[in-house]
C-alpha positions, 0 to 999 in steps of 0.5 A, spaced: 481 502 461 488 505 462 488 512 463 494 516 461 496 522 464 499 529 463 503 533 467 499 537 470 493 531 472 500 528 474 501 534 478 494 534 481 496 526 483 502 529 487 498 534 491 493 528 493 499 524 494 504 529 499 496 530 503 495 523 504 504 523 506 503 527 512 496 524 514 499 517 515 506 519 518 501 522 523 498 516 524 503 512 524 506 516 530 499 515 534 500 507 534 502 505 541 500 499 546 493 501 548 490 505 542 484 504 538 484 502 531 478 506 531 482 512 535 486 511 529 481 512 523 478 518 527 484 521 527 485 519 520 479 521 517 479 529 520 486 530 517 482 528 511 477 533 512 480 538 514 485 539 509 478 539 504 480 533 501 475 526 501 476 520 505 476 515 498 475 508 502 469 511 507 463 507 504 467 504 498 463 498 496 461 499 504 466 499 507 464 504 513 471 507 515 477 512 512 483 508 514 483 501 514 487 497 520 488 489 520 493 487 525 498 480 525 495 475 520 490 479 517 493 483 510 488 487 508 481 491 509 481 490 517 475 495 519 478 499 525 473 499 532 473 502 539 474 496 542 480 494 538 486 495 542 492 494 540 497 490 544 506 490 545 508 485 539 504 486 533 504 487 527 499 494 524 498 495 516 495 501 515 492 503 509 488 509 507 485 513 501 483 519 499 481 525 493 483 531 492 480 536 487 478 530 483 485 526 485 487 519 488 492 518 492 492 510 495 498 508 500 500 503 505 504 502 511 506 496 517 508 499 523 510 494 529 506 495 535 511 497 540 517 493 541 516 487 535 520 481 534 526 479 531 523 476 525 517 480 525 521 486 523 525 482 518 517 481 515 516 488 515 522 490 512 523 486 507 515 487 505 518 495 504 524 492 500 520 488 496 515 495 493 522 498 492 525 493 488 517 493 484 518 500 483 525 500 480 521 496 475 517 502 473 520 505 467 516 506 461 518 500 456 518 495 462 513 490 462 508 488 469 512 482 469 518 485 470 515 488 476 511 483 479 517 478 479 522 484 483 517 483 488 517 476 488 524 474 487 526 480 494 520 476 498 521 469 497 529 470 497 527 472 505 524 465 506 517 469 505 511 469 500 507 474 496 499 473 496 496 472 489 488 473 490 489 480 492 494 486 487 496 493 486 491 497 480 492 503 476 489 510 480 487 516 477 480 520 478 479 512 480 481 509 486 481 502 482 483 503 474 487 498 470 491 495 469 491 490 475 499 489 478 501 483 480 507 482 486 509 475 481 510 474 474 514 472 468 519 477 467 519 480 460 510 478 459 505 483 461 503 489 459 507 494 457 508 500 461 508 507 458 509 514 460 503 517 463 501 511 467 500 512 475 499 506 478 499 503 486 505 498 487 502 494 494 507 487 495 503 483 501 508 479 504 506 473 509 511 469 514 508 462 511 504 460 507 500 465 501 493 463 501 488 468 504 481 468 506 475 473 508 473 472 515 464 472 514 464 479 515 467 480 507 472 484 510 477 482 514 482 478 509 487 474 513 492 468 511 488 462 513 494 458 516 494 464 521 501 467 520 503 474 520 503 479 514 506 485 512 503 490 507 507 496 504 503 501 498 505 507 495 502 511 488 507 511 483 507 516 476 511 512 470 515 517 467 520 516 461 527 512 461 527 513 469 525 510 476 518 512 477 515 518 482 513 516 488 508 521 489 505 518 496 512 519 498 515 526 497 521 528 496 524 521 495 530 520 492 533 513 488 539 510 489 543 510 483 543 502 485 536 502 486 
């Protein structure tokens, strides 16, 4: 069911949103050659606590971390671990959930692993530019499809691809709601977004090809020719006859020609 917010729930989203800001700038700063994924999730995880809120992936569905951490051709859902050390030269996608008073916030990011390639900076930017051009879509009146086909277009124009098995979703006092949000579509087709929806926009970008699968563990998801992925996530408000708040992003402002 699509859940449609006031301004003050909107408010209370915004608040979740600036905490889970600040937790993963934090953690997005720690990430260096020799850090453990799980130095990173604990890190993650006392941020959370201490600012009274909840860690909303810890035992989601049992996954048994607060942050979850998927390096080079993995997409998603990577379970950090002691053991796990990263090296020069990857790519990190971190991803992190929590509730405040009742309210979920839900964002991503990629960060290079020390010095990154050339190409795999482009994947990394493009994957944000990518969320950007989605987001633009936002408005009250558009369509979902509109939105998933800005993703694609500013992907796939980069010589790159979109996963389609895994999408964004709406968020509210749920972590996952309605409706689905798709990095692909038909411009003009899906449902039509109206003022008071929040949803997370999370294009998943690939350097080849698009098809991915979960390793026996049923978390780790990676792309099954192995190529590098990027993953970038923010929790947006549709507002009416503008661009979307990026709640997970305080104090953004659009471009005019955003």
């Amino acid at each position: 069911m699509i859940t449609i917010k006031n301004e003050a729930q909107i408010d209370g989203m915004r608040k979740a949103g600036a905490l889970l800001y600040e937790v993963l700038e934090t953690v997005c700063e720690a990430v260096k050659p020799g850090v453990s994924t799980g130095y990173l999730n604990e890190l993650a995880d006392h941020m959370i606590r201490k600012a009274g809120a909840v860690p909303s992936f810890y035992h989601y569905e049992g996954f048994p971390a607060s942050l979850c951490t998927s390096v080079d051709d993995c997409v998603i859902h990577g379970i950090p671990s002691d053991k796990e050390i990263l090296k020069e030269g990857s790519l990190l996608k971190l991803d992190c959930g929590l509730i405040l008073d009742g309210w979920q916030a839900d964002s991503a990011r990629t960060v290079g692993v020390g010095q990154i390639s050339e190409e795999n900076q482009r994947l990394l930017d493009t994957t944000k530019a990518a969320f950007f051009a989605g987001a633009a879509k936002a408005i009250a009146g558009n369509r979902l499809g509109d939105l998933g086909r800005a993703v694609q277009e500013v992907a796939e124009a980069a010589g790159f691809t979109v996963v389609r098995d895994y999408s964004g979703h709406g968020i509210g006092r749920e972590m996952h709601e309605d409706p689905a949000v798709y990095n692909f579509g038909i411009p003009g087709h899906g449902l039509k977004l109206r003022k008071g929806m929040a949803i997370a926009i999370e294009p998943m970008v690939c350097a080849g090809d698009w098809h991915v699968q979960a390793r026996p563990d049923g978390w780790f998801v990676c792309t099954r020719d192995h190529s590098m992925t990027a993953h970038y996530e923010h929790t947006v408000a549709i507002l009416e006859g503008q661009k979307p708040e990026i709640l997970t992003y305080p104090g953004y402002q659009w471009k005019e020609d955003a």
